[in-house]
N, C-alpha and C positions, 0 to 999 in steps of 0.2 A: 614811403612818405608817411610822414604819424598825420597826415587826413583818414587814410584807410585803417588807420589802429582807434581813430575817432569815432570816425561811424559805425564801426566793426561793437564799437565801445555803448556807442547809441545807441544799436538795434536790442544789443543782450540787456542792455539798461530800461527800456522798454517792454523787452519780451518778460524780463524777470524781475525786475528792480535790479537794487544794488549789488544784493548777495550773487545775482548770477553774472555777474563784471567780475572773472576769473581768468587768468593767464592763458588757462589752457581752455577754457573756452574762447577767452579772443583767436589763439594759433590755429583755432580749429573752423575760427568761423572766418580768420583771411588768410591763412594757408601759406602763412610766413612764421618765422621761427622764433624763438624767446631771445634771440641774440638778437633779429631786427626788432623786436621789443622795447630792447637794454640801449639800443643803438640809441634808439627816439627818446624814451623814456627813462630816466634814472632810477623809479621804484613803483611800483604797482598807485600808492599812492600818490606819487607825483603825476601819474597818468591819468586817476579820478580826480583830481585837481584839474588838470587838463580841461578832462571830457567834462567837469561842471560847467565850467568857462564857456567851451566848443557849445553844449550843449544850451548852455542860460543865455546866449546871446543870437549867436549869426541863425540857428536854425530857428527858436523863438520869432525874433521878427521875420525872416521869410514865410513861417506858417502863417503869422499875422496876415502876411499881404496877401497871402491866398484869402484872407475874408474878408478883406476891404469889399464894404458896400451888402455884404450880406445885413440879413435881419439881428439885431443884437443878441438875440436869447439864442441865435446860432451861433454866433459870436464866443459866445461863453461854451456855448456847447464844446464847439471846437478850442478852445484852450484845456 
């Protein structure tokens, strides 16, 4: 499923920025192969196209709704 090549895509995008959203560190960090890769995704970049998407929307607003009701200066903290 390219959910699991998503967040696989999140976490390294997170842990590293950009430059560490690499093939072989996705294959390494969900233990599927560069074929189920090609399967989902037609090119490395069409995959960061993706995970901006995945990433600039559904996960964005869910973090939001974890601070529904907190204090605003947490608010920001937490963005």
């Amino acid at each position: 499923p390219s959910d699991v090549w998503l967040h696989a895509g999140q976490d390294l995008l997170r842990d590293g920025g950009v430059v560490a959203v690499k093939l072989q560190a996705l294959t390494d960090r969900t233990g599927l192969t560069t074929g189920s890769f090609y399967h989902h995704f037609r090119s490395t970049a069409a995959f960061l196209d993706e995970l901006a998407g995945f990433f600039g929307t559904d996960q964005v607003q869910a973090h939001l709704a974890t601070l529904a009701g907190a204090d605003p200066r947490d608010r920001l903290r937490g963005l």
